[in-house]
Biopython code that builds the backbone (N, CA, C, O; Angstrom):
import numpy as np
from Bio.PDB.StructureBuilder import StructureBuilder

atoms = [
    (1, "UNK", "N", (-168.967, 2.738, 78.455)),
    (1, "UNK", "CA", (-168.779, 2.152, 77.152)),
    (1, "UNK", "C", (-169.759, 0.991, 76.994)),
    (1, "UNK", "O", (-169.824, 0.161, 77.901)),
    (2, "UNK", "N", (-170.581, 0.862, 75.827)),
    (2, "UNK", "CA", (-171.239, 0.315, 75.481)),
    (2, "UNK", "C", (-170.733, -1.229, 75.337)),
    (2, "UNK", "O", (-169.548, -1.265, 75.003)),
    (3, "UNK", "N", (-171.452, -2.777, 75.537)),
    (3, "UNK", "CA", (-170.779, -3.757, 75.292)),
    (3, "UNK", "C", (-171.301, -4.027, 73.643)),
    (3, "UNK", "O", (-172.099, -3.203, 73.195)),
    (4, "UNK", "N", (-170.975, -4.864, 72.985)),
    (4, "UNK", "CA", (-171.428, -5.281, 71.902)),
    (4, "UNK", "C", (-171.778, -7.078, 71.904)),
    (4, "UNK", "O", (-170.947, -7.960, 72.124)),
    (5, "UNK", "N", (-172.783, -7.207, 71.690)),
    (5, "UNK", "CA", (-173.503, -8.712, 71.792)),
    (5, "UNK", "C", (-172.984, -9.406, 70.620)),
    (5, "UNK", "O", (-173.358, -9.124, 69.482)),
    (6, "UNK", "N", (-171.962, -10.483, 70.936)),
    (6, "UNK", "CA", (-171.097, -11.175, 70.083)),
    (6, "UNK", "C", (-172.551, -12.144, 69.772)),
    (6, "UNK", "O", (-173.371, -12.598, 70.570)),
    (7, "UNK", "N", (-172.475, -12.237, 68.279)),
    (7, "UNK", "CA", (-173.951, -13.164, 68.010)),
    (7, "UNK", "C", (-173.129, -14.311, 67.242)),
    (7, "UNK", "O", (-171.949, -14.509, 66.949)),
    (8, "UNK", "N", (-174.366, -14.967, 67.066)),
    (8, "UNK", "CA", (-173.593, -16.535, 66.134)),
    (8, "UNK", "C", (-173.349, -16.229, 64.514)),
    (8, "UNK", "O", (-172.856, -17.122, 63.825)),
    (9, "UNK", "N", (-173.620, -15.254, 64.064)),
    (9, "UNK", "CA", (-173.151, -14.673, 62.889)),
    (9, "UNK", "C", (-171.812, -14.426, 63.187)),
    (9, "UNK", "O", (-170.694, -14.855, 62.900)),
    (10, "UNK", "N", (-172.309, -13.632, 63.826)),
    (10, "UNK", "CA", (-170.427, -12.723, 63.864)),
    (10, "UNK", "C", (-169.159, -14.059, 64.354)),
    (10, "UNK", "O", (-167.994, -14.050, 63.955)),
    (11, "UNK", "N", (-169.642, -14.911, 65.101)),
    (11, "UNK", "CA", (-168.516, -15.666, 65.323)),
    (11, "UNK", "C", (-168.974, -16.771, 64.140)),
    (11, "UNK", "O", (-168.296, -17.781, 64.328)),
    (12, "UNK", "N", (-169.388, -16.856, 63.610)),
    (12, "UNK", "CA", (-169.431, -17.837, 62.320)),
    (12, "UNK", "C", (-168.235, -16.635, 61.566)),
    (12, "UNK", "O", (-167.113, -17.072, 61.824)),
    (13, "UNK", "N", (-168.169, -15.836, 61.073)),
    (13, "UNK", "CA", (-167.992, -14.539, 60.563)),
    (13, "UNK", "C", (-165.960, -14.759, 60.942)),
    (13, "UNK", "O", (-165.028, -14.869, 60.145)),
    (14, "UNK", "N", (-165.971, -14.744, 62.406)),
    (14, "UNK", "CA", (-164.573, -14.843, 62.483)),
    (14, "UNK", "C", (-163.890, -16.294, 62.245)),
    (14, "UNK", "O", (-162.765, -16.297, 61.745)),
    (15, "UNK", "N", (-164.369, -17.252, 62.501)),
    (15, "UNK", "CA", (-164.652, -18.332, 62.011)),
    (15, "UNK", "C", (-163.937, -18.377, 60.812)),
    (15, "UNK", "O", (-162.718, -18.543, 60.792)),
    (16, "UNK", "N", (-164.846, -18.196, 59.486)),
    (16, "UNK", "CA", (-164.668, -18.551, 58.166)),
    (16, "UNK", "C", (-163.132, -17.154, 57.995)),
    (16, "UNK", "O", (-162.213, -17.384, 57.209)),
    (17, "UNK", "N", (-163.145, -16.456, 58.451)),
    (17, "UNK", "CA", (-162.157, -15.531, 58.461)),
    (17, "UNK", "C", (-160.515, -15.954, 58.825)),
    (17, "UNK", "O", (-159.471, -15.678, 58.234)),
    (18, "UNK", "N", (-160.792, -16.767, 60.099)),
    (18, "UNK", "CA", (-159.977, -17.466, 60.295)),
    (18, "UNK", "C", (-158.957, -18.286, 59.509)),
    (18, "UNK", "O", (-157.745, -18.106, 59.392)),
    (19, "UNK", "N", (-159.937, -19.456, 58.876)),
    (19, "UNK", "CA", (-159.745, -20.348, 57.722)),
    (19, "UNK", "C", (-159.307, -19.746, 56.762)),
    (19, "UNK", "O", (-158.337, -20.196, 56.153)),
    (20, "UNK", "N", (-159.855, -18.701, 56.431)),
    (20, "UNK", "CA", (-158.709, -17.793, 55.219)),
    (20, "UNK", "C", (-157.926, -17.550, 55.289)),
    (20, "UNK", "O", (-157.181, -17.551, 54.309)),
    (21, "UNK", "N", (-157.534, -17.172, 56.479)),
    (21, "UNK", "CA", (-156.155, -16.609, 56.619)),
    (21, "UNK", "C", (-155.130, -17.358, 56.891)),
    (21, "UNK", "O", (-153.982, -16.913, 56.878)),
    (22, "UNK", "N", (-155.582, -19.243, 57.320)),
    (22, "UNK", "CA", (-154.579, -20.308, 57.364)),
    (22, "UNK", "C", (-154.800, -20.457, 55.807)),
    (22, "UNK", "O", (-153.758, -20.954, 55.380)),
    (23, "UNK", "N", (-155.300, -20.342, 55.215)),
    (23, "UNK", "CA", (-155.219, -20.454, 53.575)),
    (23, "UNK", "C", (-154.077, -19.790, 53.132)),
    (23, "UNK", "O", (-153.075, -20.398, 52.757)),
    (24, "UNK", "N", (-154.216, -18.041, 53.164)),
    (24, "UNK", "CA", (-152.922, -17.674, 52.702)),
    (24, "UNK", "C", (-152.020, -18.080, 53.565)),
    (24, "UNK", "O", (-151.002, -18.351, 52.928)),
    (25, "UNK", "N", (-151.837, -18.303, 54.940)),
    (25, "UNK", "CA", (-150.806, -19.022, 55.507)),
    (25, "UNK", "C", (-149.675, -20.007, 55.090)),
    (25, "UNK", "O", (-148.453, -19.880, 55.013)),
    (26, "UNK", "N", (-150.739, -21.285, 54.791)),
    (26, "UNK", "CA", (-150.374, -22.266, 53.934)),
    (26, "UNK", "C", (-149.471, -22.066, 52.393)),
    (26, "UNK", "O", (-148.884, -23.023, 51.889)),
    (27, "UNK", "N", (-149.473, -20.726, 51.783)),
    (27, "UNK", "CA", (-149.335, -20.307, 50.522)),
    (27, "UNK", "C", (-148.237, -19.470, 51.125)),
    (27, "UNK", "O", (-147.472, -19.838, 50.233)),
    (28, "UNK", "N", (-147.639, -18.838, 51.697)),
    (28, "UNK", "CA", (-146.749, -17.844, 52.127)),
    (28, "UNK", "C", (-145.591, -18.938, 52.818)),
    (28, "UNK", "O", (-144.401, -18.783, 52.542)),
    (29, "UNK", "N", (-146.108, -20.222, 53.876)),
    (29, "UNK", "CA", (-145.045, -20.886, 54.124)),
    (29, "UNK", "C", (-144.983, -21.954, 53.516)),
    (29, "UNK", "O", (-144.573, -22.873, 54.225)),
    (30, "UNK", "N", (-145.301, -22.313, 52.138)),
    (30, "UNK", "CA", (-145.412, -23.823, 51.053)),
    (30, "UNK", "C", (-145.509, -24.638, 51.779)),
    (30, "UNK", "O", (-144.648, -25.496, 51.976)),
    (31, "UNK", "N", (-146.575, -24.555, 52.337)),
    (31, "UNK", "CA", (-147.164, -25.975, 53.259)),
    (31, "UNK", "C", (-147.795, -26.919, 52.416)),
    (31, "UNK", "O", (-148.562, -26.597, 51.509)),
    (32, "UNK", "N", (-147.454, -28.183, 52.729)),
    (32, "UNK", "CA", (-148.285, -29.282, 51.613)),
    (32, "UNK", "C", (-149.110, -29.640, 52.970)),
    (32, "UNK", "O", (-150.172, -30.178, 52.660)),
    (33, "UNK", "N", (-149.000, -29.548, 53.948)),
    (33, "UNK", "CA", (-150.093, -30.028, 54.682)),
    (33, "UNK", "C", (-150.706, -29.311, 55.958)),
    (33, "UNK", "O", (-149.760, -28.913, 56.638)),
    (34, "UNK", "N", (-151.919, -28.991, 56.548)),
    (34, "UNK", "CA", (-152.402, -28.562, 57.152)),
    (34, "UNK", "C", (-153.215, -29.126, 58.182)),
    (34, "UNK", "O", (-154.375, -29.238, 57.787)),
    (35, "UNK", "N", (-153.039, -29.542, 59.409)),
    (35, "UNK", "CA", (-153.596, -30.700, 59.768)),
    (35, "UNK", "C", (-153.630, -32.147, 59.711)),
    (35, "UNK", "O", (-154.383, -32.710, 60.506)),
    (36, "UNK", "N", (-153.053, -32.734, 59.037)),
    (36, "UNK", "CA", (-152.847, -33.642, 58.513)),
    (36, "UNK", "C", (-153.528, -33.912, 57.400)),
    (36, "UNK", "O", (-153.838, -35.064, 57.096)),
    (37, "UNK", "N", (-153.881, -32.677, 56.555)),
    (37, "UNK", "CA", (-154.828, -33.343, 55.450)),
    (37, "UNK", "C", (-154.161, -32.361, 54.030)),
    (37, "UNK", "O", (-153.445, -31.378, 54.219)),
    (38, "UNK", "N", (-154.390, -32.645, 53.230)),
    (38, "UNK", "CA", (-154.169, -31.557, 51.896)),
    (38, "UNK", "C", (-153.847, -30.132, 52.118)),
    (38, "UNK", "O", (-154.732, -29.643, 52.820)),
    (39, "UNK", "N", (-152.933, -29.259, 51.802)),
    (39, "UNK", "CA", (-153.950, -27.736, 51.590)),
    (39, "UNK", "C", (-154.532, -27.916, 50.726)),
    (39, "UNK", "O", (-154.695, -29.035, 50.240)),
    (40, "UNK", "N", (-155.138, -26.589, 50.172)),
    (40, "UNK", "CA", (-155.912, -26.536, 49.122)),
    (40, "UNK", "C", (-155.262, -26.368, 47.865)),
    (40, "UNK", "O", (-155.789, -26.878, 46.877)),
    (41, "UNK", "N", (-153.788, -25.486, 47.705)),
    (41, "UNK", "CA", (-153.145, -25.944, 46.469)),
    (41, "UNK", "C", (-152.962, -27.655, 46.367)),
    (41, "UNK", "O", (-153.534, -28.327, 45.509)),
    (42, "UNK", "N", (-152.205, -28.120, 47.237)),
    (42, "UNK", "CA", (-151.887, -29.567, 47.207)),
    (42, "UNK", "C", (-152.936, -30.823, 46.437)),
    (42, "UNK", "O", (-152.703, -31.806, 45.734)),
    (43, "UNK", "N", (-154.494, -30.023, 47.138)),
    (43, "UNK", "CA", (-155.813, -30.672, 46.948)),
    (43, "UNK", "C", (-155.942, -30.373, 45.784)),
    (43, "UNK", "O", (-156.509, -31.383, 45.366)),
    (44, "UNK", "N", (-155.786, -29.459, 44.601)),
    (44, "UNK", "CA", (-156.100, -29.164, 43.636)),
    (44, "UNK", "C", (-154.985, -29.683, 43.026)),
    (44, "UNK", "O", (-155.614, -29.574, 41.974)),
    (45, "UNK", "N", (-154.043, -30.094, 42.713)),
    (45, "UNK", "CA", (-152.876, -30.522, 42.295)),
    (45, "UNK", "C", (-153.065, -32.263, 42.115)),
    (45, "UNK", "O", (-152.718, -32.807, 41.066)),
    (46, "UNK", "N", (-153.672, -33.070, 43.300)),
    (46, "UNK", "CA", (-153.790, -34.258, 43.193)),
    (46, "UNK", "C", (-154.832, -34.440, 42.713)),
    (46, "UNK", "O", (-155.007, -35.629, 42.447)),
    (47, "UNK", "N", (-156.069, -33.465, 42.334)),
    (47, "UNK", "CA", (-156.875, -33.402, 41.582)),
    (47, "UNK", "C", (-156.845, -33.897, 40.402)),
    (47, "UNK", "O", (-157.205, -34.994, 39.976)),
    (48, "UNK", "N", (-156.598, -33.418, 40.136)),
    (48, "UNK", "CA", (-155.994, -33.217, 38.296)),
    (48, "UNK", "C", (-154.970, -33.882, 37.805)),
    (48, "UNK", "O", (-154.602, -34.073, 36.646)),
    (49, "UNK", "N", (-154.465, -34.284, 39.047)),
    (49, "UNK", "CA", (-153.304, -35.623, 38.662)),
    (49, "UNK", "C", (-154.140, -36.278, 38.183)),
    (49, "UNK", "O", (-154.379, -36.405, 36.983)),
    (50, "UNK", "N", (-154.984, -37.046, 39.596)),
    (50, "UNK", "CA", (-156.151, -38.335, 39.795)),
    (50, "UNK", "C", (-156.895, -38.357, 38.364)),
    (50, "UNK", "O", (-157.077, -39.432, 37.792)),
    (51, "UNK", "N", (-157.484, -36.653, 37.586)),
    (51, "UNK", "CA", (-158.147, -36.969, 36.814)),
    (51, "UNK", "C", (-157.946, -36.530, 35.447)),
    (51, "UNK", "O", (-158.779, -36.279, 34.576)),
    (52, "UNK", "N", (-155.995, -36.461, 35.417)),
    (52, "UNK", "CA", (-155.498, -36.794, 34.109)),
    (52, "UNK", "C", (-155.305, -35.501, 33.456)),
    (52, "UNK", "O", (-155.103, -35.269, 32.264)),
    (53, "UNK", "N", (-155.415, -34.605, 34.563)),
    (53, "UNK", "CA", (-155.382, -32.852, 33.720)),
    (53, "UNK", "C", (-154.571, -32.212, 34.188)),
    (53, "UNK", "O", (-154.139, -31.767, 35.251)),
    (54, "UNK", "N", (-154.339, -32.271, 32.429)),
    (54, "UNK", "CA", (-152.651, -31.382, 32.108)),
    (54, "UNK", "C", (-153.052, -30.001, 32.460)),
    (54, "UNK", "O", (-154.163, -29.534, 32.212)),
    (55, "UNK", "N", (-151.852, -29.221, 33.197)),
    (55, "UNK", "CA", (-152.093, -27.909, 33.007)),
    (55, "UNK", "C", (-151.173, -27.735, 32.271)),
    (55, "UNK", "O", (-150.386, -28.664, 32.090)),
    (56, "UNK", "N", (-150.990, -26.483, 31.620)),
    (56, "UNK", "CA", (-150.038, -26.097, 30.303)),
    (56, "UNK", "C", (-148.907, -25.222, 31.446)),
    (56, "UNK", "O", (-147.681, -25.294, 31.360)),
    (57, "UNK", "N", (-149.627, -24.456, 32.436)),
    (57, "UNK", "CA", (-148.905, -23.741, 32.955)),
    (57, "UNK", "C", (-147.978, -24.792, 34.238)),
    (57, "UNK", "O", (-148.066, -26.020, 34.224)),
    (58, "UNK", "N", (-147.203, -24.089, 35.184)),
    (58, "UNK", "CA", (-146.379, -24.462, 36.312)),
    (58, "UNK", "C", (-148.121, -24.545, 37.276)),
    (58, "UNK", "O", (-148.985, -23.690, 37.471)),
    (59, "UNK", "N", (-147.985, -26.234, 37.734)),
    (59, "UNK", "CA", (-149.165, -26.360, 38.589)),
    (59, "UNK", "C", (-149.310, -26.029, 39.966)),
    (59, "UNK", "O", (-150.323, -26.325, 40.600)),
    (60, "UNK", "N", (-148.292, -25.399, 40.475)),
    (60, "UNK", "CA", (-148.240, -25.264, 41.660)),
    (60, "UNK", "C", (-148.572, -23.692, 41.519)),
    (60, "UNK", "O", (-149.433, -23.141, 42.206)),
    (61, "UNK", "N", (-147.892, -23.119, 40.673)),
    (61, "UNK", "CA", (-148.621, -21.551, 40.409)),
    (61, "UNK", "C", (-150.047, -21.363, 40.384)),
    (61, "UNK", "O", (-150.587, -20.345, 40.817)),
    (62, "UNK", "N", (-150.827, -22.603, 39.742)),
    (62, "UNK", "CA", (-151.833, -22.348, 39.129)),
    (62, "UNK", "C", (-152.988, -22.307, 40.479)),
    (62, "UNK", "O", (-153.791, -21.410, 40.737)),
    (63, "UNK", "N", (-152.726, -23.752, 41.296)),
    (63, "UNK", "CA", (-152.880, -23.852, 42.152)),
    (63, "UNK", "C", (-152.986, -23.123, 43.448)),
    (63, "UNK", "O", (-154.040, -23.080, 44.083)),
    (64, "UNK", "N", (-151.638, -22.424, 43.916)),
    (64, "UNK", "CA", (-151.474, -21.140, 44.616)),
    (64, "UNK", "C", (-152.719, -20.161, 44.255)),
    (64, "UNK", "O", (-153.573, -19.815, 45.071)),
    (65, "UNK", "N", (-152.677, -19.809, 43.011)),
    (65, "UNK", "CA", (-153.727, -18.454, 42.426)),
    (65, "UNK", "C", (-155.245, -19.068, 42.846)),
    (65, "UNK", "O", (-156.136, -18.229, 42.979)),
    (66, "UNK", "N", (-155.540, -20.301, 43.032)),
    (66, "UNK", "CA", (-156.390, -20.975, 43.170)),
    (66, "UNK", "C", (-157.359, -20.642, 44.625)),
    (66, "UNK", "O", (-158.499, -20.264, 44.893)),
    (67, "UNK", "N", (-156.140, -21.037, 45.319)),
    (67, "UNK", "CA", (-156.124, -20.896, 46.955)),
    (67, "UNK", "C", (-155.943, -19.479, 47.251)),
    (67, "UNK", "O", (-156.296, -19.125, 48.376)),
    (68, "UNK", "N", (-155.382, -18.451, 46.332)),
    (68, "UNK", "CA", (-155.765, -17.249, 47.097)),
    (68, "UNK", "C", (-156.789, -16.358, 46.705)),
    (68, "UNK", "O", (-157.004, -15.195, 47.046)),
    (69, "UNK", "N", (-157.522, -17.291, 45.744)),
    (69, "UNK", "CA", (-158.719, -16.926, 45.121)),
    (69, "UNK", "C", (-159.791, -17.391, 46.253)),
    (69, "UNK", "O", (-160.759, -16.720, 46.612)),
    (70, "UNK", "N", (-159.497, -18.428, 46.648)),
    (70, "UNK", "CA", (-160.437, -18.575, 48.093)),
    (70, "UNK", "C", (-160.566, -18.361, 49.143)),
    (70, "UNK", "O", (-161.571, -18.466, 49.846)),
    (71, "UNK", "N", (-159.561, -18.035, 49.379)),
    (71, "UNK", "CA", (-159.063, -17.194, 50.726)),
    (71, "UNK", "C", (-159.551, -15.799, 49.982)),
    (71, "UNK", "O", (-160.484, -15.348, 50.645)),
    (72, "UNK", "N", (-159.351, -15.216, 49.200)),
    (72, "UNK", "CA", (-159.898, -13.850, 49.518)),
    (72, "UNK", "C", (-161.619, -14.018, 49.677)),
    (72, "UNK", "O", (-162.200, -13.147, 50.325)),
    (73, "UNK", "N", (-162.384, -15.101, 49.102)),
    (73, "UNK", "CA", (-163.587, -15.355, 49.032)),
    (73, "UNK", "C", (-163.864, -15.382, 50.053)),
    (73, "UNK", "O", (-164.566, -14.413, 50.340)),
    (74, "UNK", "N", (-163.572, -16.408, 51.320)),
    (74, "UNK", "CA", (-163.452, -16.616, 52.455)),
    (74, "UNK", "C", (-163.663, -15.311, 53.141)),
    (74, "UNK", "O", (-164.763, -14.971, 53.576)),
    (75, "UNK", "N", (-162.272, -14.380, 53.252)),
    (75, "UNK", "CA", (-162.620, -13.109, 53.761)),
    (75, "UNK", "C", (-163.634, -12.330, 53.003)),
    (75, "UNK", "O", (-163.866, -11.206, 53.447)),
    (76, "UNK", "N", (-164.111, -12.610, 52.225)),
    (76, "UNK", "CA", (-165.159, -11.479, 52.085)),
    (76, "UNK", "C", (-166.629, -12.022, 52.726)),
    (76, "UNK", "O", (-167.532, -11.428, 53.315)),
    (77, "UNK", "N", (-166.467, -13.204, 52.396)),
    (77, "UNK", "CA", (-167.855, -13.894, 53.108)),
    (77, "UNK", "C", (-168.136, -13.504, 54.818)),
    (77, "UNK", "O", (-169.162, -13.136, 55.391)),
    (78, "UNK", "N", (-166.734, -13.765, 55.326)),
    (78, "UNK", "CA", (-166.704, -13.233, 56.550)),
    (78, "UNK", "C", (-166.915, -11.699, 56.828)),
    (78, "UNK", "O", (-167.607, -11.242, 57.737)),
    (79, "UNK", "N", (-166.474, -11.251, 56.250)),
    (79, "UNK", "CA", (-166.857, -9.677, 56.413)),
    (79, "UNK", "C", (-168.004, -9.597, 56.445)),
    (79, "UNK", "O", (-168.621, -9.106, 57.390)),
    (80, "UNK", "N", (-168.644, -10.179, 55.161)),
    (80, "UNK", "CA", (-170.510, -9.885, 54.974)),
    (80, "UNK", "C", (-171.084, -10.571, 56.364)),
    (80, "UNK", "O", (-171.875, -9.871, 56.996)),
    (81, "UNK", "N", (-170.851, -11.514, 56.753)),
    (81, "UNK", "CA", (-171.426, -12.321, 58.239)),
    (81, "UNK", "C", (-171.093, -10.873, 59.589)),
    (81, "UNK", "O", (-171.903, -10.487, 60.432)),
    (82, "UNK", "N", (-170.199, -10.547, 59.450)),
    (82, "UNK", "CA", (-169.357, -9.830, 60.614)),
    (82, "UNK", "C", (-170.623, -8.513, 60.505)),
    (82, "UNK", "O", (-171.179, -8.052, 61.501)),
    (83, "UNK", "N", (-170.943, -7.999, 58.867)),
    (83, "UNK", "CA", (-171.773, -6.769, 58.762)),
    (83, "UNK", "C", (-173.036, -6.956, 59.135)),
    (83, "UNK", "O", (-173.752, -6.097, 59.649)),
    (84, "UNK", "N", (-173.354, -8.142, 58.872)),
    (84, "UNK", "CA", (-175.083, -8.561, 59.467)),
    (84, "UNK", "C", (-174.896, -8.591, 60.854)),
    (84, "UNK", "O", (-175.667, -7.845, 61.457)),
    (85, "UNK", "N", (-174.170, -9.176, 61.492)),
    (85, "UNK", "CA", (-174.147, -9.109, 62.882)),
    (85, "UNK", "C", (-174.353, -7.702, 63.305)),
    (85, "UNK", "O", (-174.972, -7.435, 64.335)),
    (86, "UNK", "N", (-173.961, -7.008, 62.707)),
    (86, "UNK", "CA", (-173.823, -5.269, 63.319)),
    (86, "UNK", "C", (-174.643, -4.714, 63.194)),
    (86, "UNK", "O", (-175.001, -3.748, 63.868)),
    (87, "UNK", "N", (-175.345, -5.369, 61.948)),
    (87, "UNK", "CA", (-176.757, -4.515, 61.431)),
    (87, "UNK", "C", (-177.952, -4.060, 62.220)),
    (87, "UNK", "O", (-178.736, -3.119, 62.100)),
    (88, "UNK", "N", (-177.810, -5.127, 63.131)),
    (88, "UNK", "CA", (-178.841, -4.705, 64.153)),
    (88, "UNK", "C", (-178.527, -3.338, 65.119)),
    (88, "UNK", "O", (-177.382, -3.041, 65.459)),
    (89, "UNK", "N", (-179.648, -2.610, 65.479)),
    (89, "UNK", "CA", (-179.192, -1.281, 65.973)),
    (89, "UNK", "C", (-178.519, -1.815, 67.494)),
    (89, "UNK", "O", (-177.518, -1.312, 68.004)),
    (90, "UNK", "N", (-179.114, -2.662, 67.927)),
    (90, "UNK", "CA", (-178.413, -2.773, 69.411)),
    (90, "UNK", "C", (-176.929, -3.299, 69.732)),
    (90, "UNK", "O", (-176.339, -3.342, 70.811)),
    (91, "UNK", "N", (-176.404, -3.792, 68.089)),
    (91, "UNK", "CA", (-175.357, -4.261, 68.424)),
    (91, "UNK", "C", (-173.879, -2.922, 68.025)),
    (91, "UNK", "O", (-172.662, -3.070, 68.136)),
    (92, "UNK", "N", (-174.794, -1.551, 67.498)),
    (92, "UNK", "CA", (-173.773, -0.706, 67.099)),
    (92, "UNK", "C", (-173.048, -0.131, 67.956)),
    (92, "UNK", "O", (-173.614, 0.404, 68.910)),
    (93, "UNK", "N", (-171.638, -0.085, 67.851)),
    (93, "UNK", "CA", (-170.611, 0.292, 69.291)),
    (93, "UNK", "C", (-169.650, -0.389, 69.180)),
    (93, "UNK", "O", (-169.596, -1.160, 68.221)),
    (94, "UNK", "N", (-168.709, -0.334, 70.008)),
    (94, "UNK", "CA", (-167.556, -0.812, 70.429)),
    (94, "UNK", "C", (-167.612, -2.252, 70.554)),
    (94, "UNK", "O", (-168.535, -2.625, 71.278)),
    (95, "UNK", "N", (-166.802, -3.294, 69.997)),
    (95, "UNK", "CA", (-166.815, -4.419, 70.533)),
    (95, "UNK", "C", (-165.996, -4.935, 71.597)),
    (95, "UNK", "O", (-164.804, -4.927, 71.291)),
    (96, "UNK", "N", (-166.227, -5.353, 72.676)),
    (96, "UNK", "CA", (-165.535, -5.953, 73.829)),
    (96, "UNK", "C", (-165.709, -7.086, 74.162)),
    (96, "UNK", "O", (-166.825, -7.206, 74.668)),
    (97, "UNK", "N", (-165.111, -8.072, 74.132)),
    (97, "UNK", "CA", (-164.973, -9.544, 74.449)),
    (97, "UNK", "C", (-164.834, -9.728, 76.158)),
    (97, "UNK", "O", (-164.711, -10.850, 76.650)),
]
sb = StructureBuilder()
sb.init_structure("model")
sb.init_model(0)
sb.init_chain("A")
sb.init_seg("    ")
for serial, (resi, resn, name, xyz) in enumerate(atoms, 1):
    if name == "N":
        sb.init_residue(resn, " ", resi, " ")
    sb.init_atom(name, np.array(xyz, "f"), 0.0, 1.0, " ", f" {name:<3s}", serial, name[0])
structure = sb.get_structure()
């Protein structure tokens, strides 16, 4: 079995993949905090407090849709990193860590 050459794409790739998926994380268990810092609904919420903008709708909805608008961004970015890594002919095959 062939090895596959983990490159700095591809782990940039799982990386940003990662981070997405504590994104929807954060959104599935209503986390206001992640690390000790904002999520990203939370961050967008004190946003718009700070700069006086009304939403018409429920802001935490709006917010949520926000964050899983980036998280899916996130995973797709990662995917595209994960596909360049592969692109090369020597890296096509099985991956084994």
């Amino acid at each position: 079995m062939k090895s596959v050459v983990v490159t700095r794409k591809w782990k940039y790739g799982a990386s940003i993949y990662q981070t997405a998926i504590l994104i929807n994380d954060d959104i599935i268990d209503h986390a206001s905090l992640r690390r000790n810092q904002p999520t990203i609904a939370v961050y967008y919420m004190n946003d718009w407090e700070a700069k006086g903008i009304e939403i018409k709708r429920n802001s935490y909805d709006v917010a949520n849709s926000m964050a899983i608008c980036a998280g899916g961004l996130g995973m797709c970015y990662a995917n595209q990193k994960v596909a360049e890594a592969y692109s090369r002919l020597d890296n096509l095959g099985i991956l084994t860590l």
